[in-house]
C-alpha positions in Angstrom: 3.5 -4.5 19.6 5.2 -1.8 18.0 8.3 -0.5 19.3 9.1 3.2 19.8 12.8 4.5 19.6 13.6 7.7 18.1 14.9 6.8 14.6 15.7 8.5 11.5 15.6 6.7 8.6 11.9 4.9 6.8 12.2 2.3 4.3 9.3 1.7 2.2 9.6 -1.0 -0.4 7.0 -1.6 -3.3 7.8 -5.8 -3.8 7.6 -7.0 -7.1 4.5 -9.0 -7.5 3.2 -11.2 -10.9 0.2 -10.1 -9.5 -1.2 -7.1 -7.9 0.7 -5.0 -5.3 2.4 -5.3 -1.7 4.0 -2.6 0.0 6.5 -3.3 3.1 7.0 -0.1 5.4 10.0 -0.7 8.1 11.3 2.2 10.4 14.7 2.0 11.5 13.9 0.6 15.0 12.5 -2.5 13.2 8.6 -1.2 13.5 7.0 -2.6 10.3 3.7 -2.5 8.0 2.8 -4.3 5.0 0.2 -3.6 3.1 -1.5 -6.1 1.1 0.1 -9.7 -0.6 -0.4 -9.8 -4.2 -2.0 -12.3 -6.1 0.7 -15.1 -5.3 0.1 -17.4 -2.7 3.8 -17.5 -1.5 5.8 -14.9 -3.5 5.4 -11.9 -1.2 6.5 -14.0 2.1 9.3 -15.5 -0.1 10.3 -11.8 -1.1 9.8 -11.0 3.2 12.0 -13.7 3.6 14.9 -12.3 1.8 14.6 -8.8 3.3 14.4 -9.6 6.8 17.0 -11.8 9.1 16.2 -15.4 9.5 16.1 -14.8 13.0 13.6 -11.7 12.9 10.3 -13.1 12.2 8.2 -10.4 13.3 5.5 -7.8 11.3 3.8 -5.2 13.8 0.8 -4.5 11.0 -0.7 -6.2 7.8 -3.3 -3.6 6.1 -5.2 -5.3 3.6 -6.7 -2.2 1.4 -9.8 -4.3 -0.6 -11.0 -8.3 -1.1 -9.5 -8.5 -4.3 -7.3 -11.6 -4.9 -4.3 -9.9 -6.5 -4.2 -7.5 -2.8 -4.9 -10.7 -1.2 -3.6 -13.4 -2.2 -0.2 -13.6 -0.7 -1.6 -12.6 3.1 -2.6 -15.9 3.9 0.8 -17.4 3.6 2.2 -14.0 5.9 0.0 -14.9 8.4 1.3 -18.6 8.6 5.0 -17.8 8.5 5.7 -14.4 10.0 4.3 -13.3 13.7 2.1 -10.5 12.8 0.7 -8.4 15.6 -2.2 -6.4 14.1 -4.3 -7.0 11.1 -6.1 -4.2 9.9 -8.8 -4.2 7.2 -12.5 -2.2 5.9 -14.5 -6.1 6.7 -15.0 -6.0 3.5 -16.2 -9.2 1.6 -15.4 -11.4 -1.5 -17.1 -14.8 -2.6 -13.3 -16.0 -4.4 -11.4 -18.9 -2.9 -8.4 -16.9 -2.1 -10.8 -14.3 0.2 -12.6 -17.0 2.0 -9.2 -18.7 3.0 -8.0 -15.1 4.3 -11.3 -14.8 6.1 -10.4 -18.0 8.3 -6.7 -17.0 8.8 -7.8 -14.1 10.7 -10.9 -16.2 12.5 -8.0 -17.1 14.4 -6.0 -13.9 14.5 -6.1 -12.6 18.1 -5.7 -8.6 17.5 -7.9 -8.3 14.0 -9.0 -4.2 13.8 -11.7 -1.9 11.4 -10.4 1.1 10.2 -12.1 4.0 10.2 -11.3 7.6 8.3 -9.0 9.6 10.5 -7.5 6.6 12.1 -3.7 7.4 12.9 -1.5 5.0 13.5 2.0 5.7 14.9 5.3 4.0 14.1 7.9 5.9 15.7 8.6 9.7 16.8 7.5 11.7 13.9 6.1 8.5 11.6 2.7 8.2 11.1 0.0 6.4 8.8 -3.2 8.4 8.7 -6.3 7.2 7.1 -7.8 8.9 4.5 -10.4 6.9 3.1 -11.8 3.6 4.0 -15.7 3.6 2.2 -18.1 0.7 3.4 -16.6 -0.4 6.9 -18.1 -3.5 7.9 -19.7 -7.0 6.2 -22.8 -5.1 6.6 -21.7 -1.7 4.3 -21.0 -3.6 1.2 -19.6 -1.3 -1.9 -20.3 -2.5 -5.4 -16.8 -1.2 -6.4 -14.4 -2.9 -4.2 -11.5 -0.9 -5.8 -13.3 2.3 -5.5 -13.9 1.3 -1.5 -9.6 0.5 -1.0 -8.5 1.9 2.1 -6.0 5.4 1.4 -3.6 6.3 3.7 -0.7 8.8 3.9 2.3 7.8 5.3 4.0 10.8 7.1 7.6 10.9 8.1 8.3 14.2 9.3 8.5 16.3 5.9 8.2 13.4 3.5 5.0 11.8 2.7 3.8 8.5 0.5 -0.2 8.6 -0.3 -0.9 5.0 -0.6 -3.9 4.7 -2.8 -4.6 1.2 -3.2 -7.0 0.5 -6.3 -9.2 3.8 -6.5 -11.1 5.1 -9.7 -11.6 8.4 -10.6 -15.4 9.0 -8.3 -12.6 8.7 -5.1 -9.7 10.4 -6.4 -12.1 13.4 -7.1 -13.6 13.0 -3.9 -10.5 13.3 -1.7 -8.9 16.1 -3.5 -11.9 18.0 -3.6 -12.8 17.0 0.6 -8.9 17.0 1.5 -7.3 20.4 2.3 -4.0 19.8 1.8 -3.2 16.2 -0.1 0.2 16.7 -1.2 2.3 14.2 -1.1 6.3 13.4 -1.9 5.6 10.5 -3.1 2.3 9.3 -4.9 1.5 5.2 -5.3 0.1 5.5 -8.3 -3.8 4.1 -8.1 -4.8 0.8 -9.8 -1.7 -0.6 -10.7 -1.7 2.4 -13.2 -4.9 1.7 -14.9 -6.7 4.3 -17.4 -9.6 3.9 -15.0 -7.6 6.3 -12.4 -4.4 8.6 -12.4 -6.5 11.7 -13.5 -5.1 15.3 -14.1 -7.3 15.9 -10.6 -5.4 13.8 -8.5 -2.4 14.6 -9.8 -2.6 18.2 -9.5 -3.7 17.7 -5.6 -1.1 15.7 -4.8 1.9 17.4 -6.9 4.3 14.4 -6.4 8.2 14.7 -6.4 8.1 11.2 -7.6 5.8 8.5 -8.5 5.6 4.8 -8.1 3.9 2.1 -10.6 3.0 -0.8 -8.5 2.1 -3.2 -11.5 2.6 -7.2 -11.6 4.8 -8.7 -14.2 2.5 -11.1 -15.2 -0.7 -9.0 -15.6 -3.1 -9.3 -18.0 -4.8 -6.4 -18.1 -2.3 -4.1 -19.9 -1.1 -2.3 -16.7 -0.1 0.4 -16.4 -1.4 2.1 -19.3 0.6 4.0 -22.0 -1.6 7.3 -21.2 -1.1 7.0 -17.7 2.4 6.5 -17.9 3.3 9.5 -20.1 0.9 11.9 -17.8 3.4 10.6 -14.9 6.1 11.3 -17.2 4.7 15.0 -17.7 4.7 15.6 -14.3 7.6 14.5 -12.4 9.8 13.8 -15.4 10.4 9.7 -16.3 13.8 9.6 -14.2 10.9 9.7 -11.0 8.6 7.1 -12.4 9.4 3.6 -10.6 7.5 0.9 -12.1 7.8 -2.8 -10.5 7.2 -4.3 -13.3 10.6 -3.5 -14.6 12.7 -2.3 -11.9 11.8 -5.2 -10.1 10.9 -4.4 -6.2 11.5 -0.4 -6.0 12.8 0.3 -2.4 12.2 4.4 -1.6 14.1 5.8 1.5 13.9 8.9 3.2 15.8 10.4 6.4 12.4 12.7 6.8 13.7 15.4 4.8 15.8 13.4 1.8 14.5 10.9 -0.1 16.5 8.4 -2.1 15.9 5.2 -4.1 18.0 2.0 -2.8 20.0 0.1 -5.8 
């Protein structure tokens, strides 16, 4: 159940994965999102273990963005040691291992929700996740391009804003900043782990970040993010306001709703 207190500060930390991505959203009344698990089984409820008191088990949301096993992977394990109150998700569907032992964790989740475009979901006075995209609801809309289908949101808390983009390619970052009035955003998670496949000039000029993060396991074997991508970032916002996991290690952003500072 989420709690509602009027609060001032919003943590958002991008976890350091081998794999993949995680993101763990906490207000300062203790209302708390994460959003995907990475590709390790235990690594991102190890890392949730660290950050929140041994006595504090709780997670109001778990948003898992697409099937793939590097978003995945570590939900499972969230699910079995932290008491999660919603899970949220597109229905989307994935023959791996890792999917289909998801798939019965939240069989037996009581409060298991579709998203739809347009969904908002509060966390406190003057926090909000709004959803931007979510392409190919349901077992029975099946997308090709399971990265290109991720579930967007924009995290608002009062002026400061993180667009959360999970793994989309260019077709969807065109779309929404040709559909989307007004897709700025302080903050941009940068799509695809930073992949050449996305971060395009189009995007970027929509969103006009103050700062932008790299989500990108240490252990990945695809090359992420790519040199091309990185230096566009660079362009933009200047390399002092690219955060990359990979080699900061998890990448905590905090903002009062009108400041925004990263936590060392």
């Amino acid at each position: 159940m989420i709690r509602d207190n009027d609060s001032s500060h919003l943590s958002v930390h991008f976890l350091q994965t081998s794999h993949g991505e995680s993101i763990f959203i906490e207000t300062s009344n203790g209302n708390r999102v994460l959003i995907d698990g990475g590709g390790d089984a235990s690594q991102v409820a190890d890392t949730l273990g660290k950050i929140l008191p041994f006595w504090d088990r709780n997670i109001d949301i778990v948003l898992l963005t697409h099937p793939d096993t590097d978003h995945v992977g570590g939900l499972p394990e969230v699910l079995h040691r932290f008491r999660v109150g919603t899970v949220l998700h597109s229905g989307q569907n994935s023959s791996s291992n890792t999917f289909t032992t998801w798939s019965h964790a939240i069989q037996e989740h009581e409060n298991t929700i579709l998203v739809w475009p347009g969904m908002h979901i509060g966390l406190d006075h003057g926090t909000i996740i709004e959803v931007l995209s979510a392409r190919c609801v349901g077992p029975e809309h099946q997308c090709a391009d399971t990265n290109d289908a991720s579930i967007v949101t924009m995290l608002r808390h009062r002026h400061v804003s993180f667009l959360l983009t999970g793994d989309i390619e260019r077709s969807t970052e065109v779309r929404l900043a040709t559909s989307i009035p007004n897709l700025r955003a302080t903050v941009l998670k940068a799509p695809h782990h930073g992949s050449n496949t996305s971060s395009t000039e189009t995007l970027i000029n929509a969103v006009e970040p103050v700062a932008v993060v790299v989500a990108a396991g240490t252990a990945n074997r695809y090359g992420h993010p790519h040199p091309e991508v990185i230096e566009r970032y660079n362009t933009t916002v200047g390399q002092e306001r690219v955060f990359r996991t990979d080699q900061l290690g998890t990448v905590e952003l905090r903002t009062d709703g009108e400041r925004l500072w990263m936590v060392r």
